[in-house]
C-alpha positions in Angstrom: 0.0 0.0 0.0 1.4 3.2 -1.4 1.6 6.3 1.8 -0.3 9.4 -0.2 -0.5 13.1 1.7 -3.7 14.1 1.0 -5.2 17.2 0.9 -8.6 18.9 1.4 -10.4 21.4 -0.5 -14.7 22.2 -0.8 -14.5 21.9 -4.6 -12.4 20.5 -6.7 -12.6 20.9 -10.5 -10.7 18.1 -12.6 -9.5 19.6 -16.3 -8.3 23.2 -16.8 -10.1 23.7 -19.9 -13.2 26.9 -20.4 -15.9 24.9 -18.5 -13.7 23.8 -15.7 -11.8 27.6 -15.3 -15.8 29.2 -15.4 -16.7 26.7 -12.7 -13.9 27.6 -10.6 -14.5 31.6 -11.2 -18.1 31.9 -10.8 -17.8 30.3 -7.6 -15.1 32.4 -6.3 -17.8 35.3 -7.4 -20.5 34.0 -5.1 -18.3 32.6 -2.1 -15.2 34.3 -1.7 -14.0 32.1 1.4 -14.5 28.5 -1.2 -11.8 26.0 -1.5 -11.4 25.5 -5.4 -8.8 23.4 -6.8 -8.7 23.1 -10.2 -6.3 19.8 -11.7 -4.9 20.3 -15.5 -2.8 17.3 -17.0 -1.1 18.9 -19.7 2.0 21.2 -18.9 0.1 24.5 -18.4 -3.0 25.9 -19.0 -4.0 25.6 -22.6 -1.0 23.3 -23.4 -3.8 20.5 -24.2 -6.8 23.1 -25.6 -7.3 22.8 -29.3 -10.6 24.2 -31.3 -11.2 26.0 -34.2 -11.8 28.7 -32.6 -15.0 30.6 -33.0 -16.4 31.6 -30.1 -19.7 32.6 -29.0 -19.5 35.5 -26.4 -22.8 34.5 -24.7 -21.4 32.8 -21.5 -18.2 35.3 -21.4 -20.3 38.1 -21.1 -22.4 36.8 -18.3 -19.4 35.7 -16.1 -17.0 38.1 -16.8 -19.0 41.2 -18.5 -15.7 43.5 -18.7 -13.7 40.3 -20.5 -13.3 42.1 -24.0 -10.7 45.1 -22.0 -8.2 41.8 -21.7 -9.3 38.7 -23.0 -7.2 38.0 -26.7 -10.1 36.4 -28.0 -11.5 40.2 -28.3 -8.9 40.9 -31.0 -10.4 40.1 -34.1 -14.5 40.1 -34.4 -16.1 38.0 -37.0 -16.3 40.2 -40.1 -17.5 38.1 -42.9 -19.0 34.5 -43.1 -18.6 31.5 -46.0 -20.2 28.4 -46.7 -18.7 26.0 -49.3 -20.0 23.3 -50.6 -17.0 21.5 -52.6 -16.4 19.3 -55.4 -13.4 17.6 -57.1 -12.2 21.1 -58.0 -15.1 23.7 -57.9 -17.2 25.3 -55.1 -20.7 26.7 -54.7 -21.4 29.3 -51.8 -24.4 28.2 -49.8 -26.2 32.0 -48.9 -26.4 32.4 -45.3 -30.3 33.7 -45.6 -31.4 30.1 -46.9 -30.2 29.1 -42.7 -31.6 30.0 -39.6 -30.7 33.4 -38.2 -29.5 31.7 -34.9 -26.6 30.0 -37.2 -25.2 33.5 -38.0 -21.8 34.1 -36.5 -22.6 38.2 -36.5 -20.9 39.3 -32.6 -18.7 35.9 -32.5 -15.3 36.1 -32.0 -12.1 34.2 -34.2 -8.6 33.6 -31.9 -7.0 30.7 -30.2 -9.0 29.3 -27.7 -6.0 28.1 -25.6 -5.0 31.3 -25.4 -8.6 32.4 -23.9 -7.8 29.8 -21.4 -4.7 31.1 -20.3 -6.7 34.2 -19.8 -9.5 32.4 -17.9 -6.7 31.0 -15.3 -5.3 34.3 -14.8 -9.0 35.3 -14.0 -9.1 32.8 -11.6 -6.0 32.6 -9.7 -6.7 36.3 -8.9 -9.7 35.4 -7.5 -7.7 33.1 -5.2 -8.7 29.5 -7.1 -5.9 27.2 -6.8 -4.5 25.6 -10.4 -2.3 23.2 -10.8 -1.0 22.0 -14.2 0.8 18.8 -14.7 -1.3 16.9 -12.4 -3.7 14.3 -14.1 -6.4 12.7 -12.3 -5.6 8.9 -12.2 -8.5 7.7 -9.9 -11.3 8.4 -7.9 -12.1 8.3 -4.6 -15.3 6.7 -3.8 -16.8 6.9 -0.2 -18.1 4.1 1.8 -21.5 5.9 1.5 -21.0 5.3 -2.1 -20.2 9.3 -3.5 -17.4 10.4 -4.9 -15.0 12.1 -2.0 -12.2 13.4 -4.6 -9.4 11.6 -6.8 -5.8 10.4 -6.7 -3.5 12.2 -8.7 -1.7 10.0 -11.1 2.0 8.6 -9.5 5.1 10.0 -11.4 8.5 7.7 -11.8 7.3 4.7 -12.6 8.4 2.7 -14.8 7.3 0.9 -18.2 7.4 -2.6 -16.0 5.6 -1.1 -13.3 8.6 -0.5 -10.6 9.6 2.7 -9.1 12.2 5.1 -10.3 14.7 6.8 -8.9 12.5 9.9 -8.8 9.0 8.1 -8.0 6.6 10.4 -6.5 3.1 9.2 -5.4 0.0 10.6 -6.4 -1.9 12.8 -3.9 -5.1 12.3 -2.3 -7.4 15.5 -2.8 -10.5 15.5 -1.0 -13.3 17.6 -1.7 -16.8 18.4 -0.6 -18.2 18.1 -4.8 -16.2 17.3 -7.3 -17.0 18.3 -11.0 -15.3 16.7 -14.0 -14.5 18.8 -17.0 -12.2 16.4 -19.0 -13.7 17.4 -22.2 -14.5 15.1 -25.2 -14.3 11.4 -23.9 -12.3 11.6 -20.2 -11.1 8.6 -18.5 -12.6 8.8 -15.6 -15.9 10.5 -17.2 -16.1 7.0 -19.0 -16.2 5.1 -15.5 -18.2 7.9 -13.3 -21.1 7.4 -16.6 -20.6 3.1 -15.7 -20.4 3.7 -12.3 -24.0 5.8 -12.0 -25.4 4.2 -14.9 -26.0 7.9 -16.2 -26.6 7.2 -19.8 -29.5 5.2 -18.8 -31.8 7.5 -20.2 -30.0 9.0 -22.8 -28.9 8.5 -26.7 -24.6 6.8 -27.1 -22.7 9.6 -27.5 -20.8 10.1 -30.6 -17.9 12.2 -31.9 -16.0 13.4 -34.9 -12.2 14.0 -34.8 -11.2 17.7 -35.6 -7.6 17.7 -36.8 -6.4 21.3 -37.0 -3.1 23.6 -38.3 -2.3 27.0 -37.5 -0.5 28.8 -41.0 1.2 32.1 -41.2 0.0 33.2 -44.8 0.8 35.8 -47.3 -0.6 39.1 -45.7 -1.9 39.6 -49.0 -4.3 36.5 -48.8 -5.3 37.3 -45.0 -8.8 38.7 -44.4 -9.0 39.5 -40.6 -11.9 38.2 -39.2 -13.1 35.8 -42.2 -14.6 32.9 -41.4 -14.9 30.0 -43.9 -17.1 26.5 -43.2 -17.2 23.7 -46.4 -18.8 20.7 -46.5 -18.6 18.3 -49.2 -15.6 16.5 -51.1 -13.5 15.2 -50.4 -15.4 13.3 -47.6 -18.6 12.7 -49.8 -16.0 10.1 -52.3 -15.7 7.3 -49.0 -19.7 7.8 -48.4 -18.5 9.7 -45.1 -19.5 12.8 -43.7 -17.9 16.3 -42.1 -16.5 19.2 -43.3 -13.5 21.8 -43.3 -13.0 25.4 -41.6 -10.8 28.1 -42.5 -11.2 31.2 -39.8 -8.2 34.8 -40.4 -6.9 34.9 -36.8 -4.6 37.5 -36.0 -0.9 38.3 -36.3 -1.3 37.2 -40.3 -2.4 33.5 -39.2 -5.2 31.3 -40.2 -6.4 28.3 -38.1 -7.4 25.3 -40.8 -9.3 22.6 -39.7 -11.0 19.2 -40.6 -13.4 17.3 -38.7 -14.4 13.8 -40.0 -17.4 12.2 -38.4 -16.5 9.0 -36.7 -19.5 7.2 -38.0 -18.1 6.2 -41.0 -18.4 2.6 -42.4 -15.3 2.0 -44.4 -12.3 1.4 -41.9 -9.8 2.3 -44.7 -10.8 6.1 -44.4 -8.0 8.1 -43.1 -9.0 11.4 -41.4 -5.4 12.5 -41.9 -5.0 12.1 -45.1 -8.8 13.4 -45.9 -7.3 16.2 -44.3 -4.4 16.9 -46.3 -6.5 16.0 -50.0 -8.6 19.3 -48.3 -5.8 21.4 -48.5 -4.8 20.9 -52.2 -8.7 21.8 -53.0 -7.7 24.9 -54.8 -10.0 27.5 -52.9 -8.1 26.4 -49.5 -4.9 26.0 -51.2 -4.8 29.8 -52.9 -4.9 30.8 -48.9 -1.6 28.7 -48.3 0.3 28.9 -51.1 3.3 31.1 -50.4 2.7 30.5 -46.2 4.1 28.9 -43.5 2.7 25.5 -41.0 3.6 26.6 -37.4 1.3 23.9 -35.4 -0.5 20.8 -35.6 -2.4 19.0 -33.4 -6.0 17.2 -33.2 -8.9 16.3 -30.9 -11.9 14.4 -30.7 -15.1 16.4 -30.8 -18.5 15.1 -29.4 -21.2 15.3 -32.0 -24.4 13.6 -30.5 -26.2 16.4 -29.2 -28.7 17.0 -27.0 -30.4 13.5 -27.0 -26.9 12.6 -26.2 -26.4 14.4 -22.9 -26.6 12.0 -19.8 -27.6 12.4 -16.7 -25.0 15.1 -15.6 -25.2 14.7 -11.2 -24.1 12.2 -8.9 -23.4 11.6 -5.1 -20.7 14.0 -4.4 -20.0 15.5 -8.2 -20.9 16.2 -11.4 -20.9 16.4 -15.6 -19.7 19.7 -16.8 -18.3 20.8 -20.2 -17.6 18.6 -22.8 -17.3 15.9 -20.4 -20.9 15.9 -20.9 -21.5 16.9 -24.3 -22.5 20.0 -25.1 -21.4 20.6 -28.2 -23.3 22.7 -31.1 -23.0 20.3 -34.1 -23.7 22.5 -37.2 -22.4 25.7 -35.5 -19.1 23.6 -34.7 -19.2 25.5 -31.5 -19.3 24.6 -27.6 -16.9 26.8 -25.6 -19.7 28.8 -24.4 -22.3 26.2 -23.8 -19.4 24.5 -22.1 -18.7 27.4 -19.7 -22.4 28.0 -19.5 -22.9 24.6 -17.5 -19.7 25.2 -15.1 -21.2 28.1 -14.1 -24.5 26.5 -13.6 -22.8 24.0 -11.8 -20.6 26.2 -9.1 -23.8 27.7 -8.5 -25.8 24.5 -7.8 -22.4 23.7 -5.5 -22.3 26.8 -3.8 -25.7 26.5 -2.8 -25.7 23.2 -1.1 -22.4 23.8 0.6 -23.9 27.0 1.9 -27.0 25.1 3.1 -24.1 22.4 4.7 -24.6 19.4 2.3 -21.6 17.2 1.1 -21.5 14.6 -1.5 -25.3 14.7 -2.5 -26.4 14.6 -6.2 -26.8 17.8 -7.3 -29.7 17.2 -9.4 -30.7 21.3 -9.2 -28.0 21.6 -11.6 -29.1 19.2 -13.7 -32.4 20.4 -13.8 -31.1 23.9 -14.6 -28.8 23.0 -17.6 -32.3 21.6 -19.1 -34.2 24.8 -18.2 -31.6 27.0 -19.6 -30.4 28.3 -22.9 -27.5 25.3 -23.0 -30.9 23.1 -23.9 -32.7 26.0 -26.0 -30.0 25.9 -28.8 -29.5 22.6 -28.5 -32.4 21.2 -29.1 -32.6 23.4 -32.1 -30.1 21.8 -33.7 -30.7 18.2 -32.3 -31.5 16.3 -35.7 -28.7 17.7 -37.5 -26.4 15.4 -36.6 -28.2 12.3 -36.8 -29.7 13.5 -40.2 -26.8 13.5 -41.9 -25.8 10.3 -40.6 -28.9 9.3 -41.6 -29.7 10.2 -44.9 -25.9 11.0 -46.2 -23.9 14.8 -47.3 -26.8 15.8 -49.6 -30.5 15.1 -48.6 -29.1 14.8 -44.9 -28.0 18.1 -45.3 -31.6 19.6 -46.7 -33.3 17.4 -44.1 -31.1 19.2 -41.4 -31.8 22.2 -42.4 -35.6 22.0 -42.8 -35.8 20.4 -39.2 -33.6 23.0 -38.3 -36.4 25.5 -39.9 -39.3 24.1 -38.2 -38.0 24.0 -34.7 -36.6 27.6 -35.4 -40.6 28.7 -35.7 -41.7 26.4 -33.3 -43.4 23.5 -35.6 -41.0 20.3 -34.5 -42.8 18.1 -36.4 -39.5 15.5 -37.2 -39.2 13.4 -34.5 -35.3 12.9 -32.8 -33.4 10.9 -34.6 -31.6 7.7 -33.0 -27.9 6.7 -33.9 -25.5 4.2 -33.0 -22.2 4.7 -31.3 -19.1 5.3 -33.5 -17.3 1.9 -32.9 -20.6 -0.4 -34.0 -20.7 1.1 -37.5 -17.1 -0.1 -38.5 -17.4 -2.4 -41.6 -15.5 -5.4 -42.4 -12.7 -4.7 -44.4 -13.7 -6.9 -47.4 -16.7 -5.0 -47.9 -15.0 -1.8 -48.6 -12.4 -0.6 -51.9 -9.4 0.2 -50.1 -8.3 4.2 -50.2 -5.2 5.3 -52.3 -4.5 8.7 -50.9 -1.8 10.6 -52.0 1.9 11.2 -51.5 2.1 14.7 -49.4 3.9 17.3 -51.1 5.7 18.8 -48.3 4.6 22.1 -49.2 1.2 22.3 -48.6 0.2 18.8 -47.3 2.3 16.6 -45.0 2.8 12.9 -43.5 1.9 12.4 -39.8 5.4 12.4 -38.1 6.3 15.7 -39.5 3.2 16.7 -38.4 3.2 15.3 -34.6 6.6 17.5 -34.6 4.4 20.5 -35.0 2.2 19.4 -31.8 5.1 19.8 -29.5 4.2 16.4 -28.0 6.0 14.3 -25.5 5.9 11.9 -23.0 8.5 10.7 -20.0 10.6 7.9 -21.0 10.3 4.5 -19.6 7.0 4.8 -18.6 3.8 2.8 -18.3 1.8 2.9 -21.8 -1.3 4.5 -21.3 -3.2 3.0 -24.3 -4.0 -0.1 -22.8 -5.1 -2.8 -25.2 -7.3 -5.6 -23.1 -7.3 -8.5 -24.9 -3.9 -8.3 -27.7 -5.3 -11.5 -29.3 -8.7 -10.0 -30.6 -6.6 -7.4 -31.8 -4.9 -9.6 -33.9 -7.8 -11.6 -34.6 -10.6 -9.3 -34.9 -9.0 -5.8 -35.5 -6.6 -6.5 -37.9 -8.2 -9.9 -39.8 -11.6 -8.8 -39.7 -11.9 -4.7 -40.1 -8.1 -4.6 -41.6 -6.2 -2.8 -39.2 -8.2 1.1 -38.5 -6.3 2.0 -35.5 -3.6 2.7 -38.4 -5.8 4.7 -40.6 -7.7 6.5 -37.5 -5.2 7.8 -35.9 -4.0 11.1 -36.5 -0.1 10.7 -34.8 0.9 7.4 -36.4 0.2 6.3 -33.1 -0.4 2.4 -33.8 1.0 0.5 -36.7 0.6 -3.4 -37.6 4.1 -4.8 -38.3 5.1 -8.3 -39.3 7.9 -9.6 -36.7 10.6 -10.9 -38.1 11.3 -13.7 -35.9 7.6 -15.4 -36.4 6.3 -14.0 -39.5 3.3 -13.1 -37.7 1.8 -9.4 -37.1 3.0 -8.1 -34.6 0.8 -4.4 -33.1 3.0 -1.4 -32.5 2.4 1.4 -30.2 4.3 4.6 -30.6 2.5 5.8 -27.4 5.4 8.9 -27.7 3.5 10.3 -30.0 0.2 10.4 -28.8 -1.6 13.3 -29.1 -4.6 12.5 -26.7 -7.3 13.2 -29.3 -9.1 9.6 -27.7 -10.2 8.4 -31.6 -9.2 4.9 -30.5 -11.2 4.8 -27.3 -14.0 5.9 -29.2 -13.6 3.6 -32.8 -11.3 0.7 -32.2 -14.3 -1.8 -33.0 -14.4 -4.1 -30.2 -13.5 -1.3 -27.5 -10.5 -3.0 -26.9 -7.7 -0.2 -26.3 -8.7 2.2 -23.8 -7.1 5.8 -22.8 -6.0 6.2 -19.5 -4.1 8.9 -17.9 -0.5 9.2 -18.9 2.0 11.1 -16.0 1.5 14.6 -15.7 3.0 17.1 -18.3 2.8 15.0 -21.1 0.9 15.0 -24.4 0.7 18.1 -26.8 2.1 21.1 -25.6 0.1 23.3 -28.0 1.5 26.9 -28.7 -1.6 29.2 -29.9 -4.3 26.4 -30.5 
């Protein structure tokens, strides 16, 4: 039995991301005495935040009114909005009057989200909230009485064979009176707290799209501050899959490119790398780049399912908040401020029964207040659009999104909610699909995936345990590779896993280049038996993203 010191706090917040960091403020506003810890695993603040990012001022002026004085994401306002829909070579623009006025982007904001969240931090520590990077959350505490009581922070020195270094550290107990979990898309212990309470009970899977992004410094020439493009379209509409691109004119002369493939998809040859880089030579998204400069790389899962998708967000002793819980705005491709919208819902619920003097009860005041609140309005606005396309395919899913869209926009919801399955169940066998001959990168303008993990800033300690912990290696072999041909190569957006033949056996042997994990969680959420799960890796590594 490992010795820990512990340590107590009222409320302790894991994941340093928007919805976590506007927890931890607004409760600070309402109760100036409050314990608040907040735990981040990457390096710093923002080291692990990645988005497109255009962001929704809605929850930022409610918790911090005076924000645009010092927050960077005031810098550059939305000026101009684009919608492509692409073929091979050409593009049509989709006029913004055919879609709802609540998809407009007029009084949105275009800068790097991580950067916001550096600024959130620096909002919070000066309220007196504790933050402390480089500390993951490896476990948590469950009471006797059944509640959660806190985590375990993960242990550092210890190595790949499970002994302890030189430098071995143990993780920390910290207990706390509530304890809300902002992990974002897909956390670890998110997965086990939804087991544990059974919260998806009542609730649709959840499912997710994986958003690989690049910032570029581009000819100033070619730079539009303020632009925002969205296309949709080829080349995703060739594999029968489904997504779409975003190019937004950041400040400083950069652009922040993006594409986010739905993890739905049937064919397991589909690459969303390489879909990625065929997006780049389309020649409207390569006249932006031509003559520019990649600075950074990275990529992230994205949860897609909606609102029939969000669970059950309270429990004995904590809570659901952020995109731990899913509150993502599909065909807007935002969630930031949705995402801070339920932290500060939830410090409020917390602050509340801590002030009556309750511990560790479910705070199901919270929950009821996310559904009574705007979080719920807009989602439920938009809560077909997903499943329509997955539905029905790029084309009519698109028109049949957009009508529901329509209807609920002037109060006549007469399409039902649409079901889907999760991600992983849709994988085809390999036989049934053409396998994808993507091309060469050029160097230029597209890339392969080590050069571009070099661009994420990613590492890991040495000679420590893997954190992508496949269960059961055989029905890897047997099931991942002979039956759906080996996705968790194709997937993956940091060359992550590859299927090598050893050369004393002949057989295939599964590599996995954990260094270069980018902890984007696409093969928690579509290895097709859920047979490799993330866990926490030690604290401070991952991406260490620069301006995502």
């Amino acid at each position: 039995m490992i010795e820990r010191e512990s340590m107590p706090c009222d409320v302790l917040i894991v994941g340093g991301g928007p919805a976590g960091l506007a927890a931890a403020i607004r409760l600070k506003q309402i109760n100036a005495e409050l314990e608040v810890l907040v735990l981040e695993k990457g390096s710093e603040i923002g080291a692990h935040i990645l988005s497109g990012a255009v962001v929704d001022p809605r929850a930022l002026d409610e918790l911090l009114p005076d924000w645009r004085d010092s927050c960077p994401m005031a810098e550059v306002p939305v000026t101009d909005n684009w919608h492509w829909v692409l073929s091979a070579k050409g593009k049509t623009n989709l006029p913004h009057m055919i879609m709802p006025p609540f998809m407009s982007n007029d009084g949105c904001y275009t800068g790097s989200l991580g950067n916001m969240t550096r600024w959130l931090a620096e909002q919070a520590e000066a309220l007196g909230v504790m933050v402390f990077p480089g500390f993951p959350a490896a476990e948590v505490i469950i009471g006797e009485d059944g509640a959660v009581a806190g985590v375990i922070t993960q242990d550092m020195g210890v190595a790949a064979d499970g002994s302890h270094k030189g430098d071995f550290q143990p993780g920390m107990e910290i207990h706390a009176k509530y304890t809300l979990f902002a992990e974002g898309a897909r956390g670890h212990l998110t997965k086990r707290m939804k087991a544990k309470y059974d919260l998806e009970a009542d609730c649709q899977p959840q499912v997710y799209g994986l958003g690989i992004k690049e910032i570029w410094d581009i000819d100033p020439a070619r730079h539009v501050p303020g632009r925002v493009i969205h296309t949709q379209g080829w080349p995703l509409s060739e594999s029968e899959s489904w997504g779409g691109g975003f190019l937004y004119h950041q400040g400083n002369g950069q652009v922040a490119l993006g594409f986010v493939t739905a993890l739905d998809y049937r064919n397991p040859w589909v690459s969303p790398f390489q879909e990625f880089q065929r997006w780049k030579q389309h020649p409207a998204i390569r006249e932006y780049l031509e003559g520019g400069k990649r600075v950074a790389y990275g990529a992230r899962a994205i949860n897609e399912g909606g609102w029939q998708s969000v669970p059950r967000l309270a429990f004995p002793g904590g809570a659901l908040i952020g995109c731990a819980a899913g509150f993502v705005n599909v065909p807007r491709i935002k969630g930031s401020h949705t995402a801070m919208k339920s932290g500060m819902l939830a410090a409020e619920s917390v602050a509340a029964a801590i002030g009556r003097g309750e511990e560790k009860t479910a705070l199901m005041d919270y929950d009821a207040a996310v559904r009574d609140s705007w979080i719920a309005d807009e989602l439920k606005m938009v809560q077909n659009a997903q499943p329509a396309v997955a539905k029905f395919g790029g084309e009519l899913g698109t028109m049949v999104a957009g009508l529901d869209m329509w209807l609920r926009y002037l109060k006549l919801p007469i399409i039902p909610a649409f079901k889907h399955e999760p991600d992983y169940a849709l994988t085809g066998r390999a036989d049934l699909f053409p396998r994808i001959a993507y091309p060469k990168p050029d160097g230029v303008i597209s890339f392969d995936r080590l050069t571009s993990v070099a661009f994420s800033y990613t590492n890991h300690a040495e000679n420590q345990p893997v954190h992508l912990i496949v269960k059961d290696m055989e029905l890897q072999k047997r099931s991942e590779l002979g039956v759906y041909g080996g996705p968790s190569q194709f997937y993956c957006p940091a060359g992550v896993y590859e299927w090598l033949v050893d050369e004393g056996t002949g057989e295939p042997r599964f590599q996995i280049n954990s260094q270069n994990c980018v902890h984007c969680k696409t093969c928690d959420i579509k290895d097709p038996n859920q047979n490799i799960t993330w866990v926490a890796p030690e604290g401070g590594g991952g991406p260490n993203y620069p301006n995502m």
